[in-house]
Every structure is written in C-alpha cells, then in structure tokens.
C-alpha positions in Angstrom: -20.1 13.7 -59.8 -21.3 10.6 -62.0 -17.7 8.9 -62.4 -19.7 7.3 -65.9 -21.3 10.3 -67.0 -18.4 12.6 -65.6 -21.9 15.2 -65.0 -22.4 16.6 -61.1 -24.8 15.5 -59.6 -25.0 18.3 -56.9 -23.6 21.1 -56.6 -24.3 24.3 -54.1 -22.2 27.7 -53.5 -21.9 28.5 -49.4 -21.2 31.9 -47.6 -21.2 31.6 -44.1 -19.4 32.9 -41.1 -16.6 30.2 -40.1 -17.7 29.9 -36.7 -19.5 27.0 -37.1 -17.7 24.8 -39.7 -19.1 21.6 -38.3 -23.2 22.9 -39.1 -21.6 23.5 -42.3 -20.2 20.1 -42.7 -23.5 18.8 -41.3 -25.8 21.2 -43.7 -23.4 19.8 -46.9 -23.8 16.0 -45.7 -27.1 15.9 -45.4 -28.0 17.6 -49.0 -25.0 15.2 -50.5 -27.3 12.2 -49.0 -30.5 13.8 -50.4 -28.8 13.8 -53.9 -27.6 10.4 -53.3 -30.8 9.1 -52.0 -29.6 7.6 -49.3 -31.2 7.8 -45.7 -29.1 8.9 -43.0 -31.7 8.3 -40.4 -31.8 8.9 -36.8 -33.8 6.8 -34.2 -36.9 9.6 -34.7 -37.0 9.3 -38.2 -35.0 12.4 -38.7 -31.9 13.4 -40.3 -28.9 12.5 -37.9 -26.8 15.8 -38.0 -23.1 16.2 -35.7 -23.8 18.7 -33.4 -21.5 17.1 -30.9 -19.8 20.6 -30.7 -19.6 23.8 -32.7 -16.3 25.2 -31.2 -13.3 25.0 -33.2 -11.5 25.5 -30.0 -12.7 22.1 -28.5 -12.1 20.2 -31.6 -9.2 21.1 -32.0 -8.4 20.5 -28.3 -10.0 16.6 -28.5 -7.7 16.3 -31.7 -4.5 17.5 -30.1 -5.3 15.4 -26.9 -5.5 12.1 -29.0 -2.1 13.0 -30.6 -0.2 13.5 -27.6 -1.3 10.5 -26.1 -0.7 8.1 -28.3 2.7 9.0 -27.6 3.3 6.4 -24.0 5.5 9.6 -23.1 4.8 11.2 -19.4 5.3 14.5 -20.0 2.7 14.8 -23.5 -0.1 12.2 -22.1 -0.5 14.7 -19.0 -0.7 17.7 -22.1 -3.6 15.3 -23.0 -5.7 15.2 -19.7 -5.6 19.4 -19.8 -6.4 19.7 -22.9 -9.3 16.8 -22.8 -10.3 18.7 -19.4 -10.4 21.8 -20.7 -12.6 21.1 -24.1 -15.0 19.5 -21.3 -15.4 22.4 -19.4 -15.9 24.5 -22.7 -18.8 22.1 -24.1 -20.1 19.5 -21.1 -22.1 17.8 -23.7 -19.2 17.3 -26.1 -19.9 13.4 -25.7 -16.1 11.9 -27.6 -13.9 14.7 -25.4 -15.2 12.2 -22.1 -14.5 8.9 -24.4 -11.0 10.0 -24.7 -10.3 11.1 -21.4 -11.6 8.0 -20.0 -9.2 5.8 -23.1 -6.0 8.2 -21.6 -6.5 7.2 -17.9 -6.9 3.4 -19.0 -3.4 4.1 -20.9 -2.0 5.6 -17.6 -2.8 2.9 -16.1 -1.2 0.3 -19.2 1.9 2.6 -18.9 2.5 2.6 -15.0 2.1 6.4 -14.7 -1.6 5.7 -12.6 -2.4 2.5 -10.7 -5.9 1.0 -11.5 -7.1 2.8 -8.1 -5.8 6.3 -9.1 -7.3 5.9 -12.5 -10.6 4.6 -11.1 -11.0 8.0 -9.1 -9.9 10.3 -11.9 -12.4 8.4 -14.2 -15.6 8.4 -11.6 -16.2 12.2 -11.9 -16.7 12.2 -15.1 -18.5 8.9 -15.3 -21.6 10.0 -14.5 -22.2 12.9 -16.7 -20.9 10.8 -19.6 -23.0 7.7 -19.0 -26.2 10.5 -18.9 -25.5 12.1 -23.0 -27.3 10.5 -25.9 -24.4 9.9 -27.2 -23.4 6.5 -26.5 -19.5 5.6 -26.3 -18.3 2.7 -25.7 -15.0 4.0 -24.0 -17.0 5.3 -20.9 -18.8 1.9 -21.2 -15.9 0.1 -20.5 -14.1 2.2 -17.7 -17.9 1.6 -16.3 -16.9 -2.2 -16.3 -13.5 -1.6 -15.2 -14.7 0.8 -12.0 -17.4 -2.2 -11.1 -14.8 -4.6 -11.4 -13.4 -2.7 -8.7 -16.1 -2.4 -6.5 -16.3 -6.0 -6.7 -19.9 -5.5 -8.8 -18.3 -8.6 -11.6 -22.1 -9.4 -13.4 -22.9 -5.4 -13.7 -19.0 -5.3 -14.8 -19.6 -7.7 -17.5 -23.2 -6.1 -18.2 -20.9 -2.7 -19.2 -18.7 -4.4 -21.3 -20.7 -6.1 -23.4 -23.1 -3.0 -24.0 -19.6 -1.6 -24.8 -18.9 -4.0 -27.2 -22.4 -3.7 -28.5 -22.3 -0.2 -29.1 -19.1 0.5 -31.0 -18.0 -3.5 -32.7 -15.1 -1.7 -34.8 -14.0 1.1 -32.2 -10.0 0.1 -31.9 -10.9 0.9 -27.5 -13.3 -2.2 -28.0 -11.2 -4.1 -30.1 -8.5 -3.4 -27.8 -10.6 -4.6 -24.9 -11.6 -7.8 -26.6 -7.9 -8.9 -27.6 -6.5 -8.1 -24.0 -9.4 -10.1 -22.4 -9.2 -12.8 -24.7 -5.2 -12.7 -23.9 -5.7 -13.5 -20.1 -8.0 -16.8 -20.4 -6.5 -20.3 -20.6 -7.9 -21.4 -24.1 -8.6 -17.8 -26.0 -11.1 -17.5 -29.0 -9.3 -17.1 -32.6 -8.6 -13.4 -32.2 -7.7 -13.0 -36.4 -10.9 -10.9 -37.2 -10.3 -8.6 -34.4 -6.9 -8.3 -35.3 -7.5 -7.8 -39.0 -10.0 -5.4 -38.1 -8.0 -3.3 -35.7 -5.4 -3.1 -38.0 -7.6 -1.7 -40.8 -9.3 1.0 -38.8 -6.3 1.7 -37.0 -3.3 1.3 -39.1 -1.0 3.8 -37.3 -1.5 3.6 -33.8 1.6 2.3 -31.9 -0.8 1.3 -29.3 -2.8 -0.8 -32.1 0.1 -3.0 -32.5 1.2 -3.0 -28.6 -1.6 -5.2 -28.3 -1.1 -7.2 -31.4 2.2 -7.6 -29.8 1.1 -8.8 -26.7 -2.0 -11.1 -28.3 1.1 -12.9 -30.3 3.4 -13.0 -27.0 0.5 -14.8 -25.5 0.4 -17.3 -28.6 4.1 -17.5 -29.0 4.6 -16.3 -32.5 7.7 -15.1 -32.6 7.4 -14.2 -36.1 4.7 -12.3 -35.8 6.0 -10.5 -32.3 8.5 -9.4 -34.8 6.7 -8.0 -37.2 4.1 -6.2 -34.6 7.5 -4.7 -33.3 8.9 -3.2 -36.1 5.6 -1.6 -37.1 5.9 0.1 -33.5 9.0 1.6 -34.5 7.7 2.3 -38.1 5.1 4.3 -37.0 6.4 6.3 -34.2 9.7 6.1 -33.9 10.3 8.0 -31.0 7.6 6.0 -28.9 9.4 4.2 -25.8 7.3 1.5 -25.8 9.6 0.2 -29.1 12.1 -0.3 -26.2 9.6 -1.1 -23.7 8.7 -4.3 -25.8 11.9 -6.1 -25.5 11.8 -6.1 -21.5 8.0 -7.1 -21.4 7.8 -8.8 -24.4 11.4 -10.8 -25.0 11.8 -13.4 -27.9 14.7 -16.4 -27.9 16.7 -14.2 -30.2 16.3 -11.1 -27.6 18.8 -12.0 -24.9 19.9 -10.2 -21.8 22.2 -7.9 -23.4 19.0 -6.8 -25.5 17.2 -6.5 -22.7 19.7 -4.2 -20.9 20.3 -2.3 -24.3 16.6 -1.7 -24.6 16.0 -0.3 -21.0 19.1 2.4 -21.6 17.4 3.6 -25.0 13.9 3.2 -23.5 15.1 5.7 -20.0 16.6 8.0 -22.9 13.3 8.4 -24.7 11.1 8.5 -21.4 13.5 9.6 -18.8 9.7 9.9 -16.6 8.7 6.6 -16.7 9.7 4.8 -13.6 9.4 1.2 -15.1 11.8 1.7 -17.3 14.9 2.2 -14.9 13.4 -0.6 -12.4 13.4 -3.2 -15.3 17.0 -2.3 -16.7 17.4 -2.6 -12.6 16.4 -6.3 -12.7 18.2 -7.6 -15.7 21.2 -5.9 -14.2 21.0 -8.0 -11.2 20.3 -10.9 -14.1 23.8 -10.7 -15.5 25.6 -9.4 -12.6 26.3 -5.6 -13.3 24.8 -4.5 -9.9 27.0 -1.3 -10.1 24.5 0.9 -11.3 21.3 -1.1 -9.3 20.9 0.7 -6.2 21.3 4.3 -8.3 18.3 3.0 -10.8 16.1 1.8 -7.9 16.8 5.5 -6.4 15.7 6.7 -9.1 12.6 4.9 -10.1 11.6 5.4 -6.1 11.9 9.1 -6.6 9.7 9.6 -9.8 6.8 7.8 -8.2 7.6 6.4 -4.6 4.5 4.7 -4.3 4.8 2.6 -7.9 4.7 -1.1 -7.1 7.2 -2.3 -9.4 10.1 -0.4 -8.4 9.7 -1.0 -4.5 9.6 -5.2 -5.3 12.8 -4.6 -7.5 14.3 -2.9 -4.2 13.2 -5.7 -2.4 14.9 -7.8 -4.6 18.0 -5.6 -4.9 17.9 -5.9 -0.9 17.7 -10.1 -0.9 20.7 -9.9 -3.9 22.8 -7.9 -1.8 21.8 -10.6 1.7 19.4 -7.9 3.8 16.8 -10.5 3.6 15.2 -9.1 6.7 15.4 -5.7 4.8 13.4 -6.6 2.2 11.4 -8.7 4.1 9.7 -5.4 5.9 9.7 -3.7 3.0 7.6 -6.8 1.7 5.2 -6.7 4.8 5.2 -2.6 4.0 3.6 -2.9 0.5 1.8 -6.3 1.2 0.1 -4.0 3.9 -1.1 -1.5 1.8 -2.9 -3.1 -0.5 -1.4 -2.2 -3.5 -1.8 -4.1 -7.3 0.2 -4.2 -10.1 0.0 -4.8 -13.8 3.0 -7.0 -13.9 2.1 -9.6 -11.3 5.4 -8.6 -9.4 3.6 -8.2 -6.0 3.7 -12.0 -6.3 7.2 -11.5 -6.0 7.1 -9.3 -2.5 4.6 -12.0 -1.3 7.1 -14.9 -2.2 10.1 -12.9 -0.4 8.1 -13.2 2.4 6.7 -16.9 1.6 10.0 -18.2 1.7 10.9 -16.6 5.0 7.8 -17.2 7.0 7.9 -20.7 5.9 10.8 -21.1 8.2 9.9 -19.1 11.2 6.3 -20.3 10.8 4.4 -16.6 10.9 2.0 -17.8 8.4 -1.5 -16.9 9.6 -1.0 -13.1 8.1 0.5 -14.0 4.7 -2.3 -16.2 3.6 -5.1 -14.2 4.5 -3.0 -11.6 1.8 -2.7 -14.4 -0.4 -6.6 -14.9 -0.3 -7.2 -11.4 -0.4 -4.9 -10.5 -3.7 -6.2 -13.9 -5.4 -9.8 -14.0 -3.6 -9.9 -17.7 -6.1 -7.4 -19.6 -4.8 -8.8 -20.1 -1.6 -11.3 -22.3 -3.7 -8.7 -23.7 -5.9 -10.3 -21.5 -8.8 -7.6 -20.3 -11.2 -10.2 -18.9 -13.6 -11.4 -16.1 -11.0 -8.6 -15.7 -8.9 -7.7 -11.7 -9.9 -9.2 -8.7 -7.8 -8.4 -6.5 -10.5 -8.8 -6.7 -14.3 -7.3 -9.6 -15.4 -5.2 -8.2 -17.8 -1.5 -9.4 -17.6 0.2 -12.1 -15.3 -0.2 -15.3 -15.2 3.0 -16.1 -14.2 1.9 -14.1 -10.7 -0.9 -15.9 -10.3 0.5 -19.8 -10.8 3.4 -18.2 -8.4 1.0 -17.4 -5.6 -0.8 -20.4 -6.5 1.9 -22.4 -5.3 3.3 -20.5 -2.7 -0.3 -20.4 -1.1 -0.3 -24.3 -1.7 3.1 -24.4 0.0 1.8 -22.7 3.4 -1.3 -24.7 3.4 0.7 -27.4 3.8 2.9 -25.6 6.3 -0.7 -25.1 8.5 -1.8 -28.8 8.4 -4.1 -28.5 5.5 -3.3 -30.7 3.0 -6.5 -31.1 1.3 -6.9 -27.6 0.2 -2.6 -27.4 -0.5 -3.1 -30.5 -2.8 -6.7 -28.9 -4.8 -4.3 -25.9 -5.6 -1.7 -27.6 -7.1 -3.9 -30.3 -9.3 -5.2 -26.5 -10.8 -2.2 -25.2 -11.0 -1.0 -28.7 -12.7 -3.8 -28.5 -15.3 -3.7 -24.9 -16.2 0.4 -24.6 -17.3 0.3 -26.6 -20.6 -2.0 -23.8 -22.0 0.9 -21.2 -21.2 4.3 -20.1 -22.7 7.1 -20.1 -20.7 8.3 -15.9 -21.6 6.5 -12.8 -21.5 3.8 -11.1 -19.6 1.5 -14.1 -19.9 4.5 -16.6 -19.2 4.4 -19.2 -16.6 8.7 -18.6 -16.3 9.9 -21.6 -13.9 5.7 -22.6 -12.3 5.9 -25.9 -14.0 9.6 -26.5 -12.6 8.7 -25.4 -9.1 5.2 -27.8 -9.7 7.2 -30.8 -9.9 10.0 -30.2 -7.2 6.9 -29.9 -4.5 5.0 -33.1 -5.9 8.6 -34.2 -5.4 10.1 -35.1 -8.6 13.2 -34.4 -8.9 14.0 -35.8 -11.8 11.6 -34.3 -13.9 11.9 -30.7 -12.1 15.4 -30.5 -13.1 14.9 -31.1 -16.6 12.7 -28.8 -16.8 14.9 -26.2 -15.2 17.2 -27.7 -18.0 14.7 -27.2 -20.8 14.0 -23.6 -19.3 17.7 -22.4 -19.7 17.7 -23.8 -23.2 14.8 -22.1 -24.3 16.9 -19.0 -22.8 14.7 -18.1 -20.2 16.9 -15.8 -17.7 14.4 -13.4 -16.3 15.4 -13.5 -12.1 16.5 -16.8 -12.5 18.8 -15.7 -9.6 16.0 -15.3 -7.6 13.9 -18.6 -8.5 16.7 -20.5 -8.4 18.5 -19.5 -4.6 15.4 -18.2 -3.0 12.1 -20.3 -4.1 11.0 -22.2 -0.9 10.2 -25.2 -3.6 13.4 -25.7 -4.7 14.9 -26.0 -1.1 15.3 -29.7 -1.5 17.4 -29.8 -5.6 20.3 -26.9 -4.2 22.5 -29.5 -2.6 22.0 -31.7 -6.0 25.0 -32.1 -8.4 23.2 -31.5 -11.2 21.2 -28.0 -10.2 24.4 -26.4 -8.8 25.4 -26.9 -12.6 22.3 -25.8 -13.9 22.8 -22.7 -11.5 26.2 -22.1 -13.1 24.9 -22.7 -16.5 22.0 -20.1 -16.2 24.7 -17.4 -14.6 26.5 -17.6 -17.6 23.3 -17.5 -20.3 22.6 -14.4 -18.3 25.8 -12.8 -18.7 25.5 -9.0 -20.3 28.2 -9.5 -22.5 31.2 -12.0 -23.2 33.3 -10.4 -21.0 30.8 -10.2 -18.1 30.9 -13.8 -15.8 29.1 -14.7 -13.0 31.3 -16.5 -10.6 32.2 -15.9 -7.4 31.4 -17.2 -4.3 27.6 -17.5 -6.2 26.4 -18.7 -2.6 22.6 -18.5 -2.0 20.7 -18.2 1.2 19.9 -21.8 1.3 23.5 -22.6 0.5 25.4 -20.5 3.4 23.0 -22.5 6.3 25.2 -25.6 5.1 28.2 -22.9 5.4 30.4 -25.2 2.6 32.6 -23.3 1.2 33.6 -26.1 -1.5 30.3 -27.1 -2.6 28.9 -23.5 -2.7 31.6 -22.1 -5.0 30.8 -21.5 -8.5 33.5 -19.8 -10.0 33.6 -18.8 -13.8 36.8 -18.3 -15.5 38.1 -15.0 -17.2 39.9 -14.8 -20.6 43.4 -15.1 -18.7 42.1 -18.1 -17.1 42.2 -17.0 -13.4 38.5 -17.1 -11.5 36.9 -13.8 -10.6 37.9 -12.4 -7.3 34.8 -11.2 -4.7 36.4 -7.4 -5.7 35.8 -7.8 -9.6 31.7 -8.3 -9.0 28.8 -10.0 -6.9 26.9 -13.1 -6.3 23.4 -13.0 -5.3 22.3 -12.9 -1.8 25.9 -12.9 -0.8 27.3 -10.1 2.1 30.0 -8.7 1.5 
C-alpha cells in the first residue's frame, strides 16, 4: 500500500501446497521488491532467495532449540543440542541450525555444564562441514577462533575472529564476543555502541544482558549492574542466572547474606547446575555456617565429578576443616590433569599448594604448572599469560602471578621474581577490587611481599570497607605473603573485623578459637583467640561453630 495515496501497490492471490512455505515467502519477497524497486541482489547479479531449508520440521526444530537454550537451565539446553542435531541430520546444508549449535556449546561452556575441552570436541565435527556452505556465519567463525586458540594456532585464531566480526557486525554472538574480549584487557575500548546495539537487536535475551552485566562489573557501575540485573529477571524470570549474578557478579549493597540467599534460590531453579551448590559452598565457609558444606560439596562432586570448581571448593572445605595435606593431594590431583576453568579458581588449588611447598621446598613441579597454566608469566607478560580464551579472571591470573613470583624467589631467582611483580604492580590500578574481573586482595598481598607493611594493611583495611568478603578466610590465614603481618596487632583485628562483615546473619559470629595454620606453629593460645560475643554476652564455645583451618 501507498500510506499517502492509501492505493496498493501490489497485490497477488497464491494457492500452493504448504509444504514449502519458505519458497512461498521467498516467491512473495522477491515480487514485493520488484514493486518496490528495490534490488535484492546476490553476489551473481541474481535475486538472493532463502532456500536455507524447506522443512517445516527443521525450522521449527532450529526455533525450538534457540528457545530452550536461552534458558541457562541443564535439563532444556541438552533438549537444544537434539533438536539442533536432529534438524542437521534432516537438512546438512541448513547453514543457521550449525551457527546455533556451535552458540549452545559456547554457552555450556559459559554455564559450567562443558569445559572449553569438552566443548571444543563436540564443536570440531561439525566444524568442518559448516566452515564448507555458502552461507557464511559468524558463529562457526568464532568457535573456529576459539578451537585454534586451543590448539595454540593464536594469529589463525585472531584471523577467525575478525572474519567473524566481519561477516555478521550486528549478530548479538559477535557482539557478545566483542564485549567479553574487550572485558578481559587492561584498558578496554568504549564498549557503548556495542552495547546500544546489542540491546536493540536483542532486547529480550537474558543472555544479552548477562554480558551487559558483566561489561559493567568490569567497569564498576553499580548502577548500571543494577539495572542489567533486573532486566534479567524482567525478561525470564525463571532463568537461574538472576541468582547466579549475585555470587559472580556481587555489588557493596549485595552482602554475604545475599550471596547465600541467592545460591539457595539459584539450586532451586537449577537443581543440575553444579556451580551453584559449590558457590553457596564457599560463602558458607565465608560466614561460618559449615554445617551444610561438606553435603553441598557432595553434591556438586556427584553431578559432574570432574568440574573444576567444585573439587577446589573441596580443597578448600578440606584446609577450613585442618587436612591441609588432604587437600594438598587433591591439589596435585587436579593440577595433574590439566584441567581449566572459567573462574580462575584453579589459581586457588595451585596456591593451596604454593603455600605448602614453599615450606617443604618441592618447588621444581609447581612452577613448571605455573608456566604451563600461564605460558606468559615466565616472561613477565601479563597481557598473554592465558592458555585458554581469556574470558574471565583476572584475579587468577595476578594470584598466580604472585605466587609464581614468590617461588622464584624461593629458587634463587630474583631477577625473574622481581620482573613479575613490577607487572603485576603496574597492571592492578586498571582493575576493581569485586567480581569476576576483580583483583580481591592482589594489591594487598603486592605490598606485604615488597614488604610494606604499612601500606598492605591498609589496604586489607580499605578492602573490608569496601565489603569485600569473598574467601577472605582463606587469603587472610593461608596466603604464603601474608606470613609475616599474622603476628601483627593490627591484622589479627582486621582478621576479626572481616569475620564479622562476613557473618550470614546478626545472629551468626565468627569467634572461636579463629586459629589459622600459621597461627597454631606459634601454638599461643592467648594471641590466637578471637572470640566474638553473643547477645547474652558469653563468647561462642568450639561446640556452637568453627574456625577456619582449625581441628577439631
């Protein structure tokens, strides 16, 4: 129709069999266009027509698929990969069915249910035949970069990705990509345009704002991590992730009674997901309540017993409860196998062992993993220290930085110890202190090994005030940098302090007998005690709860 002459402009009557409703749509496009004068032009000269499948059945199987896995739910994004799988076997040539499958395995992989390795070898199979149809997606472009990245192929890698980028500018899977890379460099581009962009061709994916989220974690907006959270829950309400976001994501106003409140309604709306339980696992340990610990570690083992996260938060369970030798081969276990994780939290395993090898002086091993996790640091280069996608963890990375720095110095070599920590020196001020991308205590733990006290302690001061709890227990009892501040005054009150902050509810204290490993080798009783006081003004009693790293 002419909206000024309100006379049609084309018009045509069709009687077809339904089996082919997209040749219809194609047929009726292209005489619209021809009405219109307007060119719709392939690369021959010819009219471009969508014959990327004339089954209803695999259509409707691609648009199901893309449903259920926007979900972050288990049980509905393995729905996806049949259905995906299926509409592939009924039309190999149906080019967006691979681009999707390839987007769900890179969400396993964001979600915990596959490691990068796991999704790599789902995704090659169907790399190939993708990368060989005319039609061009970027999605397979970009699981092409990913799988090079693996192979350890980092110019073709980049090659992929920016044909990817190329080839769809506005696809949200690109837009995604560019955010999250942007996200894990020390002085990101202005990401507004992408954002604005995303937003307006994908205004109600969850997953759209997951990484709005995290781009404005990475900034430390906390107004806008607010907003990009409630538009989660907005637009799927039922999506775990909305719970997920406090314990990956926290703000200052989200403290560790959030946290803990969040994990229970996240394992209630995705009872599969093994990351949920071992989170709720480690601010449990946070504020004390290790009643249900060892049950939630059970039970994120059993889902997926080979999942990274929940064997370092039995490792840590194991130190908390004072089977440091426990953990410690559990540590050499999973350093052993080679395993990476989103989170950075291997860092953590490596440190449980750091900080025991540095006393019995087994070193020779643990470095070469150091090297091998964080192939850069060997050469001081922060920039390129990932073997994997450098998607998330910082924090992991400035942790291994100076626990590799620490056993260099251990070994004699100074020179290389001291390159590490000038990089690890100039890279913190470009990093917030919370999240995924947060640096937690680095610049605390910096300063206590260059040997000022002074300054380490107020930053361990300045951390508590800016409510920064996550394992705190741990950093503060069992870094190997802060061996020389635990007899100090002033840190057993900060320890005390940060007990308390952590503390899952008013009536919940962290007292007794709060004696770390460091602490019970100078066996006194009297200056290892740091007892909080209940309402009736007695201290807690060793029955009432537990201290970290304490036997009992």
């Amino acid at each position: 129709m002419n909206v000024d002459t309100d006379s049609p402009l084309w018009t045509a009557a069709y009687e077809r069999e339904l089996g082919n409703i997209f040749a219809i749509q194609d047929d009726i496009a292209v005489h619209v266009a021809g009405a219109l004068e307007v060119a719709l032009l392939g690369a021959d000269g010819q009219a471009t027509a969508n014959t990327l499948t004339t089954s209803i059945e695999v259509y409707t199987d691609y648009l199901l698929a893309r449903d259920k896995f926007s979900s972050f739910q288990f049980e509905p994004m393995a729905e996806a990969e049949m259905l995906l799988k299926r509409a592939i076997a009924s039309d190999p040539d149906f080019a967006p069915a691979y681009g999707a499958l390839v987007e769900l395995y890179r969400r396993m992989t964001d979600i915990g249910m596959l490691s990068p390795e796991k999704a790599d070898e789902k995704i090659t199979p169907f790399l190939n035949r993708a990368l060989s149809l005319k039609h061009r997606n970027p999605q397979i472009w970009l699981a092409r970069s990913d799988h090079l990245i693996l192979q350890g192929k980092l110019d073709e890698a980049t090659e992929a990705r920016r044909l990817a980028h190329a080839l769809g500018p506005n696809d949200p899977a690109v837009l995604w990509d560019r955010i999250m890379q942007a996200s894990a460099v020390r002085q990101p581009d202005d990401m507004t345009p992408y954002i604005d962009t995303l937003l307006s061709v994908d205004p109600l994916s969850a997953y759209s704002y997951v990484i709005v989220l995290f781009w404005y974690s990475r900034q430390d907006q906390a107004d806008l991590m607010q907003v990009a959270k409630t538009r989660i829950m907005t637009v799927s309400p039922d999506n775990p992730f909305g719970y997920f976001s406090t314990l990956v994501t926290p703000m200052r106003n989200e403290n560790n009674s959030s946290k803990i409140v969040s994990g229970r309604n996240g394992m209630r709306a995705e009872a599969s997901d093994p990351e949920m339980s071992a989170f709720l696992a480690l601010y449990l340990m946070d504020a004390g309540e290790i009643s249900e610990v060892e049950s939630l570690v059970h039970q994120a083992r059993s889902l997926d017993e080979n999942h990274i996260l929940p064997i370092v938060v039995q490792a840590l369970y194991l130190v908390y409860m004072g089977e440091s030798i426990k953990a410690e081969e559990l540590c050499w276990a999973l350093a052993r196998s080679g395993a990476t994780s989103r989170w950075g939290l291997l860092e953590m395993a490596l440190r449980v062992l750091a900080s025991r090898v540095i006393e019995t002086g087994e070193i020779a091993e643990l470095i070469q993993f150091y090297e091998a996790v964080y192939p850069g640091l060997k050469d001081a280069n922060l920039a390129m220290s990932f073997a994997t996608p450098p998607r998330y963890a910082k924090r992991g990375q400035l942790i291994a930085a100076l626990d590799l720095a620490a056993l260099y110095q251990k070994t004699g070599n100074s020179e290389k110890a001291g390159d590490l920590l000038d990089a690890v020196e100039q890279e913190i001020p470009f990093w917030p202190r919370r999240g995924i991308y947060g640096i937690g205590f680095a610049d605390a733990e910096l300063l206590a090994i260059r040997g000022d006290d002074a300054a380490a302690l107020a930053r361990l001061r300045q951390a508590h005030d800016d409510g920064l709890t996550s394992s705190w227990w741990w950093f503060l009892d069992h870094s190997p940098h802060f061996a020389g501040l635990r007899e100090k005054v002033e840190f057993k009150t900060l320890r005390s302090d940060f007990a308390a902050l952590a503390a899952f509810s008013a009536n919940t204290h962290l007292g007794v007998e709060s004696r770390s490993r460091y602490d019970r080798q100078h066996n006194s009783e009297n200056n290892n005690r740091f007892n909080s006081v209940q309402n009736n003004g007695e201290p807690d009693t060793p029955e009432t709860t537990r201290s970290p790293g304490v036997s009992q």
